[in-house]
C-alpha positions as CSV (number, residue, x, y, z in Angstrom):
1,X,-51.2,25.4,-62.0
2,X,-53.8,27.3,-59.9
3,X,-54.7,30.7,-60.1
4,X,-53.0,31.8,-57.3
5,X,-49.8,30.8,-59.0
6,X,-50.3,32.3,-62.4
7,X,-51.2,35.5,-60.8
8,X,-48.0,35.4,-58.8
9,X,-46.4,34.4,-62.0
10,X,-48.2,37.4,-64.1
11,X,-46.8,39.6,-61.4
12,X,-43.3,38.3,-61.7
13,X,-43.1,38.3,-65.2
14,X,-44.6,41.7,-66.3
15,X,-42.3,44.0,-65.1
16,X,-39.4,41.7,-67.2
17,X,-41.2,42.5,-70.2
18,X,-41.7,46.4,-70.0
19,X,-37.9,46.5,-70.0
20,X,-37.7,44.6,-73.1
21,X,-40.5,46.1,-75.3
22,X,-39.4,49.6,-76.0
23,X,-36.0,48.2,-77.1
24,X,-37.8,45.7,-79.9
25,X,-41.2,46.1,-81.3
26,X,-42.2,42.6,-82.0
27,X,-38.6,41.9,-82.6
28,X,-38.2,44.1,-86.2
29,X,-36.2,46.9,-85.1
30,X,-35.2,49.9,-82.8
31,X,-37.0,52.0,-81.6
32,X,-36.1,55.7,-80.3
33,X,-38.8,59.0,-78.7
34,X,-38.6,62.0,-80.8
35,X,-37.3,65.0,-79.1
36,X,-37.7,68.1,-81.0
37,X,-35.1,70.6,-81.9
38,X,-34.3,74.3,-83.8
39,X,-37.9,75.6,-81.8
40,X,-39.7,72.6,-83.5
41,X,-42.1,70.5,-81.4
42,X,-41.3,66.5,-83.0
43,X,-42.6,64.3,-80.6
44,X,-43.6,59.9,-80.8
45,X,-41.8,57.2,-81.6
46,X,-39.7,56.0,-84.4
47,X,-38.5,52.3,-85.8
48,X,-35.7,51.7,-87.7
49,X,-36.1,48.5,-89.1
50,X,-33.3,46.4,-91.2
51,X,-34.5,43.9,-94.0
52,X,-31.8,42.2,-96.1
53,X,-29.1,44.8,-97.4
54,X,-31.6,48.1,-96.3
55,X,-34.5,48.7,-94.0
56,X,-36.8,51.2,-93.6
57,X,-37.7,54.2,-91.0
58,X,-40.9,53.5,-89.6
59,X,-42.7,56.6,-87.3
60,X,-45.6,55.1,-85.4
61,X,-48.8,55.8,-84.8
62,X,-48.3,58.4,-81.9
63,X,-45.7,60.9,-84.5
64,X,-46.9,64.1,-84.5
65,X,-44.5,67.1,-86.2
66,X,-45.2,70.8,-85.7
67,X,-45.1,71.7,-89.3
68,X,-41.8,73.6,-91.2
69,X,-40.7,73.2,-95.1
70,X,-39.0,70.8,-96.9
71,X,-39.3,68.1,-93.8
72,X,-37.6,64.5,-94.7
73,X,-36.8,61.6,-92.6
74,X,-33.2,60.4,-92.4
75,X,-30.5,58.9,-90.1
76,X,-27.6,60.2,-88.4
77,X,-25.3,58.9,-85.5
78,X,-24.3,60.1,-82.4
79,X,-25.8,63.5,-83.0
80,X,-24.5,63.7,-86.6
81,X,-26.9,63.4,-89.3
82,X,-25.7,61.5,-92.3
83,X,-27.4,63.6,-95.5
84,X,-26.7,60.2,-97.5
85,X,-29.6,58.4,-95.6
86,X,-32.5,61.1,-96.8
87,X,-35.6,58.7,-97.2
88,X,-38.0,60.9,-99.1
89,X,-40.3,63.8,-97.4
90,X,-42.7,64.0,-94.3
91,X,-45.7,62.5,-96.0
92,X,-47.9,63.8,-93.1
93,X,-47.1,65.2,-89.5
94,X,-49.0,63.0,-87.6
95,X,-49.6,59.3,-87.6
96,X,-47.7,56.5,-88.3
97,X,-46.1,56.7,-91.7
98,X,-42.9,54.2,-94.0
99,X,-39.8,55.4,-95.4
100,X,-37.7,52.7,-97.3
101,X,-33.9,54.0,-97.2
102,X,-31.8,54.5,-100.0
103,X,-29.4,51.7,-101.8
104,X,-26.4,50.9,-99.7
105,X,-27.8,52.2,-96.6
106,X,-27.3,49.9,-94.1
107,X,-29.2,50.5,-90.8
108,X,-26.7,49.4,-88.2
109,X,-24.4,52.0,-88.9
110,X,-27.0,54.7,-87.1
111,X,-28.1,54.9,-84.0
112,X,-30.8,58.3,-84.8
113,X,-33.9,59.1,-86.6
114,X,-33.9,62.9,-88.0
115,X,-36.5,64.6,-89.2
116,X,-34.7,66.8,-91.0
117,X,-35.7,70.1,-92.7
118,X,-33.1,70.0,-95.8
119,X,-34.4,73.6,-97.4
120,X,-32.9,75.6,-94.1
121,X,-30.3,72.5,-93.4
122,X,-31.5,72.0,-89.3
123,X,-32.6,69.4,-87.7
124,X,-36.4,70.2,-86.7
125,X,-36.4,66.6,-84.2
126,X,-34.1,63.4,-83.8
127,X,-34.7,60.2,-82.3
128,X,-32.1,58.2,-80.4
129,X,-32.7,54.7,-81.0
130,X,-32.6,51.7,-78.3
């Protein structure tokens, strides 16, 4: 193969790949953009990643969270947020953080990440998963 080719090949490939990335990071989970809510400014990214009978919530590196009490990360679907799936509190608001969910949880039964303030019982941001 000469260069030529594997330029034209680079070309044809790359925008293949963009479609498939935010869908699957290196194939672990799903991943959704934070969209904040109740006057709360959530914004990054968010994994949920399943694991034998659980998973865990992963936020990534580009989180950030405005700030509110009694933040904790949980699951919900289809704009309903599922108090069972509460994975332990904001450890920080920015940066990529882990939250393992509780017993019995199984992932594929949501389709959103909450951050969840449970003290005033609104959501503060949710991320709809790929």
């Amino acid at each position: 193969m000469n260069r030529r080719t594997l330029l034209k090949t680079a070309v044809a490939v790359t925008p293949l790949l963009a479609f498939s990335v935010p869908a699957f990071a290196d194939g672990h989970g799903r991943i959704g953009e934070f969209k904040g809510l109740s006057n709360h400014v959530t914004t990054g990214r968010a994994e949920l990643v399943k694991s034998g009978k659980g998973g865990t919530v992963e936020l990534l590196s580009d989180f950030t969270f405005d700030g509110a009490p009694d933040p904790k990360v949980a699951l919900g679907k289809d704009g309903t947020y599922d108090p069972a799936t509460l994975s332990g509190k904001l450890t920080s608001n920015t940066g990529a953080s882990s939250y393992k969910l509780p017993a019995g949880i199984d992932p594929d039964d949501y389709n959103e990440v909450y951050i969840w303030c449970e003290k005033f019982n609104v959501p503060l941001g949710v991320a709809p998963l790929g």
